[in-house]
VOBARO-993759 format. One record per residue: residue number from 1; x, y, z of N, C-alpha, C, O in turn. Coordinates in steps of 0.001 Angstrom, whole numbers, plus 500000, padded with zeros to 6 digits. Each point is the difference from the previous one (the first is absolute). Example, Ala and Ser with C-alpha at 12.3 -4.5 7.8 and 13.67 -1.06 7.14 Angstrom:
// VOBARO-993759
REC_1_513190_494310_507800_499110_501190_500000_500900_501200_500000_501036_499981_500665
REC_2_498614_501069_498615_500820_501190_500060_499230_501090_500730_500509_501108_500169
This chain:
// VOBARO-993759
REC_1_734133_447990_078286_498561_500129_499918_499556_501383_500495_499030_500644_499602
REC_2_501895_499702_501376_499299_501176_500588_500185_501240_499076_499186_500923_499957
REC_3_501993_499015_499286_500442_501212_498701_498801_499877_499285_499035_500718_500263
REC_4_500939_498305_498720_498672_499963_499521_499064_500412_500558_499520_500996_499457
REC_5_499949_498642_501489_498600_500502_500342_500260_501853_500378_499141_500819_499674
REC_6_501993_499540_500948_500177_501322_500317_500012_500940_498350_499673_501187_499980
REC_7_500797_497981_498592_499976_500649_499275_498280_500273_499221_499438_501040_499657
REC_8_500056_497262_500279_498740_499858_499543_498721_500751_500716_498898_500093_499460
REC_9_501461_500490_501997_499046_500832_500695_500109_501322_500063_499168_500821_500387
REC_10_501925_499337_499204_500509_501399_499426_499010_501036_499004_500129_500001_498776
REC_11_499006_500753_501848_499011_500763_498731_500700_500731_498808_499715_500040_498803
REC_12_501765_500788_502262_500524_500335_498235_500552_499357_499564_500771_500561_499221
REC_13_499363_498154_500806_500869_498937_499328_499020_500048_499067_500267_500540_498926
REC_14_498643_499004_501259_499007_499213_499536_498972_500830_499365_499052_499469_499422
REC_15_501076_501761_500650_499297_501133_499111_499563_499406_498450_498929_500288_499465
REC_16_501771_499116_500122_499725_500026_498542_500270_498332_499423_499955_499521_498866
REC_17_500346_499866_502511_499454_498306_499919_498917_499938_500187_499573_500404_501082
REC_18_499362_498954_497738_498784_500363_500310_499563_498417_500570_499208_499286_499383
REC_19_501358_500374_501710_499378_499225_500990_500124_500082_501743_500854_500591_500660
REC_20_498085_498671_499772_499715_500780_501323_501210_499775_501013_500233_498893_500484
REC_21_500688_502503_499863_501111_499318_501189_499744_498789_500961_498980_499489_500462
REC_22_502651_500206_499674_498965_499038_501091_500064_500581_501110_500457_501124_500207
REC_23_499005_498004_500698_499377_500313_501364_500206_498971_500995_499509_500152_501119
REC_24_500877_499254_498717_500654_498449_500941_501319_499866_499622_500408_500785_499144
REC_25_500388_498348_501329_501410_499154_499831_499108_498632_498668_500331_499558_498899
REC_26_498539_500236_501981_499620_498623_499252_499993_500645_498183_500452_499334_499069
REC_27_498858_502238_500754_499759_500394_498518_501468_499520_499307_500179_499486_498895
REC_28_500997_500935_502354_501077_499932_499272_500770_498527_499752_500998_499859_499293
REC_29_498477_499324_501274_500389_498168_500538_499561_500068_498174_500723_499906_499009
REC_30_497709_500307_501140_499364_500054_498685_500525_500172_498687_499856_499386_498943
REC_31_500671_501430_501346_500505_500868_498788_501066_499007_499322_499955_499392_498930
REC_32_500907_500659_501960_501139_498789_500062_499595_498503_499158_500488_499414_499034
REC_33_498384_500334_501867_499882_498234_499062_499554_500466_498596_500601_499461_499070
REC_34_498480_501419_500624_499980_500305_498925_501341_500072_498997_500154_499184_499091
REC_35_500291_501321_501040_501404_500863_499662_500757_498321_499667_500342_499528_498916
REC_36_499750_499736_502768_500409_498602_499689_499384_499001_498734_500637_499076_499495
REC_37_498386_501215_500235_498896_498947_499513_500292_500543_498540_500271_499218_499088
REC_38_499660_502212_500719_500105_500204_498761_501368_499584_499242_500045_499496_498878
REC_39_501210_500852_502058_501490_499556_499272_499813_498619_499967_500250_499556_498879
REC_40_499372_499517_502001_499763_498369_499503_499232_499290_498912_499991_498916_499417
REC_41_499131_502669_500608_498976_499763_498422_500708_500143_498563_499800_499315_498997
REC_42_501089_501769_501182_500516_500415_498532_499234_501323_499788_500091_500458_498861
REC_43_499241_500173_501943_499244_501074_499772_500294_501532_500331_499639_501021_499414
REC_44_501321_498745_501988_500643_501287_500254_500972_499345_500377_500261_498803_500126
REC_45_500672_502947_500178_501352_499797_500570_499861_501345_500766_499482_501026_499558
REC_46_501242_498730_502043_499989_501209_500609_501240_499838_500852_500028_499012_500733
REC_47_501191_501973_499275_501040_500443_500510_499645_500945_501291_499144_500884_499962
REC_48_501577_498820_501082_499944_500792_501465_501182_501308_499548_500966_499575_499366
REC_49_499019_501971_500916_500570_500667_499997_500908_500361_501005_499378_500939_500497
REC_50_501525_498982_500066_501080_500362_500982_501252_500708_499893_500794_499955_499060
REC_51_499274_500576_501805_501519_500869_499965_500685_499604_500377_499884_499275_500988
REC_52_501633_501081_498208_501026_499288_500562_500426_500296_501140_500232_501194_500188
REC_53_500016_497830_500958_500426_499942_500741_498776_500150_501454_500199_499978_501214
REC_54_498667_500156_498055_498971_499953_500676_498846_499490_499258_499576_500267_498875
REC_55_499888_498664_502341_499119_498581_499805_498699_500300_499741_499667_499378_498991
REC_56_499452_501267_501431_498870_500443_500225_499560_500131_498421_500653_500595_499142
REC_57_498192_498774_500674_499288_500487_498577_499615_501680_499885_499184_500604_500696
REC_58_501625_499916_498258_499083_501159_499669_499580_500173_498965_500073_501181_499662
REC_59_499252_497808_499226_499344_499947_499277_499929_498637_499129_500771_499058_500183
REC_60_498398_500957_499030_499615_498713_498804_500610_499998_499155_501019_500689_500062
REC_61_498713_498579_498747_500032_500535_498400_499868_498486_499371_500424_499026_500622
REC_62_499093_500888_498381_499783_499078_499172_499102_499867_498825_499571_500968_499371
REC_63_500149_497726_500347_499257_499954_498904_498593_499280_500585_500011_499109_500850
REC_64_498737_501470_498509_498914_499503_500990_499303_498905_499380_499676_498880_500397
REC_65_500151_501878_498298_499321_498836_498766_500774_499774_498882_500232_500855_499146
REC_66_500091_498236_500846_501050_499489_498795_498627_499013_499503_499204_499162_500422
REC_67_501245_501751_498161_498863_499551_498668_501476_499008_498985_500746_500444_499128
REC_68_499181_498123_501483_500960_499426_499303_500121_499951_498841_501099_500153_499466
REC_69_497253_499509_499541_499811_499863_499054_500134_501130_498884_499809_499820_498797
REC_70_500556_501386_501820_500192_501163_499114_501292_500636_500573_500371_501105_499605
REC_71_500384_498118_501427_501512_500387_500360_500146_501400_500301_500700_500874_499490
REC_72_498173_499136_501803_499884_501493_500352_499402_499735_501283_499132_499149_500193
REC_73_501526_501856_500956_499023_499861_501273_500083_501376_500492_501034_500620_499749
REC_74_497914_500023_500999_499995_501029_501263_501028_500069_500949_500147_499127_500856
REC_75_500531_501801_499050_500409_500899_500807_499505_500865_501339_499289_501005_500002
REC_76_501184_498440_500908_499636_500704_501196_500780_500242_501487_500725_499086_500393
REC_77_499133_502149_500447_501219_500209_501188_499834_501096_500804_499746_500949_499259
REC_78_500271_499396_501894_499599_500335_501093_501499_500387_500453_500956_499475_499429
REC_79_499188_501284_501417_500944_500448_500788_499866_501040_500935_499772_501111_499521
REC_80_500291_498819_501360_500362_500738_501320_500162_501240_499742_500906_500351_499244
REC_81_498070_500733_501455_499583_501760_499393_501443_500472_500389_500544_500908_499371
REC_82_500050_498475_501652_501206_500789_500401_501240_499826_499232_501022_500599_500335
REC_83_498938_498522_498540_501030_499785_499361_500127_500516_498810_501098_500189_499476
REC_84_497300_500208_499747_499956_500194_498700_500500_501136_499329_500197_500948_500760
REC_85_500017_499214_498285_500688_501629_499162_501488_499090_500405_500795_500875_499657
REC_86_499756_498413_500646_501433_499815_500206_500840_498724_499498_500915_499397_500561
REC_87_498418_500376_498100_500564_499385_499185_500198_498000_500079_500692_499196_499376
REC_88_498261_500688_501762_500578_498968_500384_498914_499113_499096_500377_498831_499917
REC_89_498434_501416_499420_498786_499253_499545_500308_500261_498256_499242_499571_499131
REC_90_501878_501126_500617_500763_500285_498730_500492_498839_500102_499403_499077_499446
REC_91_501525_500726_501116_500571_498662_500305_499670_498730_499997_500367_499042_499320
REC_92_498725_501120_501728_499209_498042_499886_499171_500006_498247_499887_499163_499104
REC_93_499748_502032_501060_499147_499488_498476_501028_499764_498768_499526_499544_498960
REC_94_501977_500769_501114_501124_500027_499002_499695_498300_499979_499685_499295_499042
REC_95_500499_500398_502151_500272_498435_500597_498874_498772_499210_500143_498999_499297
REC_96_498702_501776_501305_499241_498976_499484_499411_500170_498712_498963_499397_499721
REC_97_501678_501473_499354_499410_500451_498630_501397_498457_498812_499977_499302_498986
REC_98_501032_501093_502312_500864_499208_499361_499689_498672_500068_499953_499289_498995
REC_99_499825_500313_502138_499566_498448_500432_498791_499552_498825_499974_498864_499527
REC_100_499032_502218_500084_499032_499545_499266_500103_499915_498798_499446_499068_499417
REC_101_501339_501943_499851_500292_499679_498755_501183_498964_499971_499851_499244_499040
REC_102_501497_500416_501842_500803_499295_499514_499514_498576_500443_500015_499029_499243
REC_103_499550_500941_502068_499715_498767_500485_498801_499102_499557_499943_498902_499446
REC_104_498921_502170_501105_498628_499429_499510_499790_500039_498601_498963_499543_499519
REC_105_502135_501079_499622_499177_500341_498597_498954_500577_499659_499291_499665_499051
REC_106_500471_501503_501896_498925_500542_499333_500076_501338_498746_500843_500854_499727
REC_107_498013_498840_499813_500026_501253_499060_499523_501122_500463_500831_500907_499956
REC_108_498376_499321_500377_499552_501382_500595_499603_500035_501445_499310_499079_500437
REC_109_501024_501793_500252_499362_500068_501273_499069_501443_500152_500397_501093_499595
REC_110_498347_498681_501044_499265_500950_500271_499609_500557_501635_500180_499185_500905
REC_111_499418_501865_499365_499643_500475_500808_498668_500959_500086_499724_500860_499164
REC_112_499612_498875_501839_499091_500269_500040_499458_500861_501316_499855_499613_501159
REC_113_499841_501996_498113_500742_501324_501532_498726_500753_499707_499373_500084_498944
REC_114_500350_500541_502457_498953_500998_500338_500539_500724_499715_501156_500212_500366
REC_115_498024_500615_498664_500153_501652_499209_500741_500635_500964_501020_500559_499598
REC_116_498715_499499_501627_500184_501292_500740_501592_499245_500771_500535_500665_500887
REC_117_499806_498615_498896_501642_499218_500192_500854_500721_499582_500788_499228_499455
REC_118_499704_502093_500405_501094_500255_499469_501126_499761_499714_500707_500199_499012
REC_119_499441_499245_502165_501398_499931_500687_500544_498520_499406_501161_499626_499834
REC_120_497309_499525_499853_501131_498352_499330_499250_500202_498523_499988_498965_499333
REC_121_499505_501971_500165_500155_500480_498667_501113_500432_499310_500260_499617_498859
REC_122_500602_501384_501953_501215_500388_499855_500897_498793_500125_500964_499899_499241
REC_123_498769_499136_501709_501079_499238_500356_500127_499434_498160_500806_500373_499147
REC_124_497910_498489_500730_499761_499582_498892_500658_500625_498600_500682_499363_499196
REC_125_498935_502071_500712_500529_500653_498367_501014_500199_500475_500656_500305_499004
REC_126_500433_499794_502352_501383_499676_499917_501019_498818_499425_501189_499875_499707
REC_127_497073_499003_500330_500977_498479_499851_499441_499805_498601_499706_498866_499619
REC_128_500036_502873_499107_499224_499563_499086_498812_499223_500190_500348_498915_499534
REC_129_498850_500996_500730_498756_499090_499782_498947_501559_499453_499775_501192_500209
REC_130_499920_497718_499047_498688_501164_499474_498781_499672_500118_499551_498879_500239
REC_131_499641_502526_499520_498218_499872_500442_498797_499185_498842_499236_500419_499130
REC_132_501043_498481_501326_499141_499695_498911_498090_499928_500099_499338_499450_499119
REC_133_500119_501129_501957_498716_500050_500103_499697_500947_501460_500738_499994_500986
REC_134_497934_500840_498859_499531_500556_501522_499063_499310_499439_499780_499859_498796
REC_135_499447_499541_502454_498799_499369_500093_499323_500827_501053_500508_500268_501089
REC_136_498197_500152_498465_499277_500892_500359_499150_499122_500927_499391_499089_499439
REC_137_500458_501044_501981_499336_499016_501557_499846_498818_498788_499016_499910_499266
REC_138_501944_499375_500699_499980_498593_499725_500100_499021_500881_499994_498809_499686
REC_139_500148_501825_502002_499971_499016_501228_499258_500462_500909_499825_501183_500294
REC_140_499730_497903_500164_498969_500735_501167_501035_499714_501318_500811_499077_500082
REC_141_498970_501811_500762_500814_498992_501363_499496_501380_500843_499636_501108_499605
REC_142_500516_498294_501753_499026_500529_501346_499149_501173_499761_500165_501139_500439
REC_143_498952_498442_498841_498670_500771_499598_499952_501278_498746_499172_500909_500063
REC_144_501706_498998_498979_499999_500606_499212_500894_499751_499142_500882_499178_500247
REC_145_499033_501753_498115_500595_498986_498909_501061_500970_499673_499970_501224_499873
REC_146_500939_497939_500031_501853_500770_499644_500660_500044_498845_500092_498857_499555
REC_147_500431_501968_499723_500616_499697_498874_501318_499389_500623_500475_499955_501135
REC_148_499980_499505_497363_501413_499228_499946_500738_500430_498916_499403_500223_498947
REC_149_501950_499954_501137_500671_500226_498821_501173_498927_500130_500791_499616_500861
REC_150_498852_500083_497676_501438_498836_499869_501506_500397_499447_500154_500730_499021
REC_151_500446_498954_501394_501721_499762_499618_500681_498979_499769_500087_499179_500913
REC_152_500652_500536_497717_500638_498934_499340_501139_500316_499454_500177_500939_499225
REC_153_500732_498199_501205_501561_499859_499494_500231_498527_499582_499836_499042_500755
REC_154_500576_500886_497920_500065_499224_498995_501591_499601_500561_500809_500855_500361
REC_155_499497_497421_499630_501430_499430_500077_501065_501314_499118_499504_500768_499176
REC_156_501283_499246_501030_501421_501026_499491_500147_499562_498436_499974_500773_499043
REC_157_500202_497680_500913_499918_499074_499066_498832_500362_498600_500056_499697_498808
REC_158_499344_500759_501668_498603_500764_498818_500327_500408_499069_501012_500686_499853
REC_159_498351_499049_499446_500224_500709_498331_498990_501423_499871_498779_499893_499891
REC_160_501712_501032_500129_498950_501711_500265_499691_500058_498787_499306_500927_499583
């Protein structure tokens, strides 16, 4: 609990999660039943990130909204400022790109990244996914309106 909350209160973690860090253990208790409530729903799936040989969460990753009916869900993952550029969020996303197309069956997975994200833009057109929309302040969040740009990678299985 306490990783979580040390990652979720994290400002540069959270630079370009456009929701409010937390600020308690309880935001992060929170976070959790959610997280619980949604995998019992069928609605998300979220994986703890760890290193081998060391326990401590240093990051997320999963699927947030699984759109069953169109065999497609959101993409989303967080990791620890001190770890990133080092191949390790290459990795979990290899993991759970596989889990979703072989396991869950999905057809496409999307993501959904603040313009100014470089860094999991790059990650993304490494794992192929392409830009399929900027949305010009299509969200409002803590007092002003943000663009969004989307990213989609179609099952391997696809007919191009």
């Amino acid at each position: 609990m306490h990783e979580l909350f040390r990652l979720r209160s994290d400002k540069n973690i959270m630079r370009f999660i456009d929701r409010p860090p937390a600020t308690s253990l309880k935001d992060a208790m929170d976070l959790v039943r959610k997280i619980d409530e949604a995998l019992i729903s069928n609605d998300a799936i979220t994986w703890a990130i760890t290193m081998k040989n060391y326990e401590p969460l240093v990051g997320t990753i999963g699927f947030w909204r699984i759109m069953k009916e169109h065999h497609r869900a959101e993409i989303g993952y967080l990791l620890d400022t001190e770890l990133q550029g080092k191949g390790i969020m290459q990795e979990a996303i290899t993991a759970v790109l596989d889990y979703g197309f072989s396991i869950m069956k999905l057809h496409s997975v999307e993501a959904n990244v603040n313009p100014d994200n470089t860094a999991s833009i790059k990650l993304l057109e490494r794992k192929n996914f392409v830009k399929e929309a900027y949305f010009k302040e299509n969200y409002y969040y803590n007092g002003r309106f943000l663009d969004s740009v989307i990213y989609s990678l179609l099952t391997p299985e696809a007919k191009r």
